[in-house]
C-alpha positions in Angstrom: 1.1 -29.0 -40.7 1.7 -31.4 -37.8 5.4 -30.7 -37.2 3.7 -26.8 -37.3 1.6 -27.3 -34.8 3.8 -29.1 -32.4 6.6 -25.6 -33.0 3.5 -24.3 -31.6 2.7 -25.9 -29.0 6.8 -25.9 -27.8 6.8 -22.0 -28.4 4.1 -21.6 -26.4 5.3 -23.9 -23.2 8.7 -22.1 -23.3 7.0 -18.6 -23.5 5.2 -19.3 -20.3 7.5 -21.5 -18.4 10.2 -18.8 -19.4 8.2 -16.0 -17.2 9.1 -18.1 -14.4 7.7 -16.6 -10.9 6.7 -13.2 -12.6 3.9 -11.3 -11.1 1.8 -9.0 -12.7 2.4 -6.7 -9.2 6.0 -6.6 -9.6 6.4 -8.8 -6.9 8.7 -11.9 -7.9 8.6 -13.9 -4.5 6.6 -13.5 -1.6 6.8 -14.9 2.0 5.2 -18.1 3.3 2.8 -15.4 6.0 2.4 -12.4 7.0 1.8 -10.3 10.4 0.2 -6.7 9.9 0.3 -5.4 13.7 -2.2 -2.4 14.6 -0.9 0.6 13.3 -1.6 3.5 16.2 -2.7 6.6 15.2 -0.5 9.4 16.7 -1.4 12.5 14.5 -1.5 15.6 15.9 -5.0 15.4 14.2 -7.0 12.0 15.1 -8.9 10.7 12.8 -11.9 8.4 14.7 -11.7 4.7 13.0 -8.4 5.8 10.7 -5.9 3.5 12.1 -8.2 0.3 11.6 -8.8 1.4 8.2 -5.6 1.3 7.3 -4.7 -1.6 9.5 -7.3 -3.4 7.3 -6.2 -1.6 4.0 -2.8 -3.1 4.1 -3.8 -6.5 5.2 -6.2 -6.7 2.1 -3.3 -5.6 0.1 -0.7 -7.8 0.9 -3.7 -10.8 0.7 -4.6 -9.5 -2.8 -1.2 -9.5 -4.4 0.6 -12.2 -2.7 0.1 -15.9 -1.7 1.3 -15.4 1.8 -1.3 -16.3 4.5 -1.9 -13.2 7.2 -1.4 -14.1 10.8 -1.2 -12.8 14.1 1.6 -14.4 15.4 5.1 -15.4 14.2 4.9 -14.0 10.7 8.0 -14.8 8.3 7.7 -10.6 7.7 5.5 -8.5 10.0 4.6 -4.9 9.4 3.9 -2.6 12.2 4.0 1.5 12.4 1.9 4.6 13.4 0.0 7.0 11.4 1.9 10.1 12.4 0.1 12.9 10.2 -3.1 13.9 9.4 -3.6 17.2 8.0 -5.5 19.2 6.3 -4.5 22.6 4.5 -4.8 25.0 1.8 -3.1 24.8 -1.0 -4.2 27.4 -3.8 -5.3 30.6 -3.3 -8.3 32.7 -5.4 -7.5 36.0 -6.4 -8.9 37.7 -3.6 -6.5 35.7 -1.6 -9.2 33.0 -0.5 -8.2 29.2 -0.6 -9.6 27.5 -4.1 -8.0 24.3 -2.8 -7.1 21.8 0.3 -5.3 18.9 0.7 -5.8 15.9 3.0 -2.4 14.2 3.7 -1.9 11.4 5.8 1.5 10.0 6.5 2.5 6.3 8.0 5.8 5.7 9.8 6.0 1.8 8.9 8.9 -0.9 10.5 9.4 -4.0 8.0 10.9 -6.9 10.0 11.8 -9.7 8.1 12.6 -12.6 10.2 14.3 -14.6 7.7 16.8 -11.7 7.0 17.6 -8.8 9.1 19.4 -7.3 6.2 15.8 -6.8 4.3 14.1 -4.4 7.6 13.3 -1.2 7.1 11.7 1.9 8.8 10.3 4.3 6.9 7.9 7.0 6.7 5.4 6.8 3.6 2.7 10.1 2.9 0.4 10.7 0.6 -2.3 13.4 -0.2 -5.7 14.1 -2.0 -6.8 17.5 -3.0 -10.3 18.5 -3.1 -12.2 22.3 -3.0 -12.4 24.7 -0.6 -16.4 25.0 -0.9 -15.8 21.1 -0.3 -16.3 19.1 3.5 -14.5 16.7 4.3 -17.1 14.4 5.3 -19.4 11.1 4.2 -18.5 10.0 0.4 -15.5 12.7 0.1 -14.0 11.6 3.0 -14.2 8.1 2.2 -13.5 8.7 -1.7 -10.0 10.5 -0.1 -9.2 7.7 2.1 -9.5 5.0 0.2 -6.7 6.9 -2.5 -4.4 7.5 0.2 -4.7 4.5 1.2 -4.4 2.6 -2.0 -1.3 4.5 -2.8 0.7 4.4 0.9 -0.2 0.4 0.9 1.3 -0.5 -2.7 4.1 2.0 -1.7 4.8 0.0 1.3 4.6 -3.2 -0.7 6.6 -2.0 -3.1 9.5 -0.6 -0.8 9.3 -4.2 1.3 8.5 -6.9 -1.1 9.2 -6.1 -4.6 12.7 -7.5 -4.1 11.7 -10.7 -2.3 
């Protein structure tokens, strides 16, 4: 029962010593800090208060899922970008030829500069989009309700594109 329990014991140690510096994000190493610079909003269509949101939205992000500290100087990797679309347009019609349908999208031109290796930067543009109906406004809760699920999707897609390989 003993020499049982100490199998045990040993399975279990190995197990989790075995999973190493696995993350539950996908994320396997992450830098020492972090600099998110203001990201600019240049879309055609400017959303008031937009580029702080998502300024903020990927900050909280990288802080959530990694152990890197955010600062504002001198990070190991620093993102910065501009929001470059925001748009709103139909997407199904009714059969009297009326839209049933829009979609919000919202796309982010981001540069990853990693300071400890040049090979590891990146520019690229990220988009995502929220549907919601015609008889719908895009104000208050909806608004806020769409923002916040393109913004949870374009941030883990920026992670994901940038650290995942770390």
């Amino acid at each position: 029962m003993r020499l049982l329990k100490y199998i045990g014991i040993l399975f279990l140690t190995i197990t989790l010593t075995g999973c190493g510096i696995y993350s539950f994000t996908g994320l396997t190493e992450t830098p020492d800090s972090f600099q998110v610079n203001f990201f600019q909003n240049n879309a055609d269509l400017v959303e008031p208060g937009l580029d702080i949101q998502f300024t903020n939205a990927l900050q909280d992000l990288i802080q959530n899922q990694t152990s890197a500290q955010l600062v504002t100087s001198g990070g190991e990797v620093i993102y910065e970008g501009e929001i470059v679309e925001y748009r709103i347009a139909p997407m199904t019609a009714t059969s009297d030829n009326r839209a049933a349908q829009n979609r919000l999208t919202i796309s982010i031109n981001v540069r990853y500069i990693n300071t400890l290796d040049s090979e590891k930067d990146i520019e690229q543009r990220f988009s995502f989009f929220f549907d919601y109906g015609a008889d719908e406004q895009l104000v208050g809760g909806l608004k806020d309700e769409a923002h916040e699920v393109i913004f949870e999707r374009l941030t883990q897609d920026i992670i994901n594109a940038t650290l995942a390989d770390w």
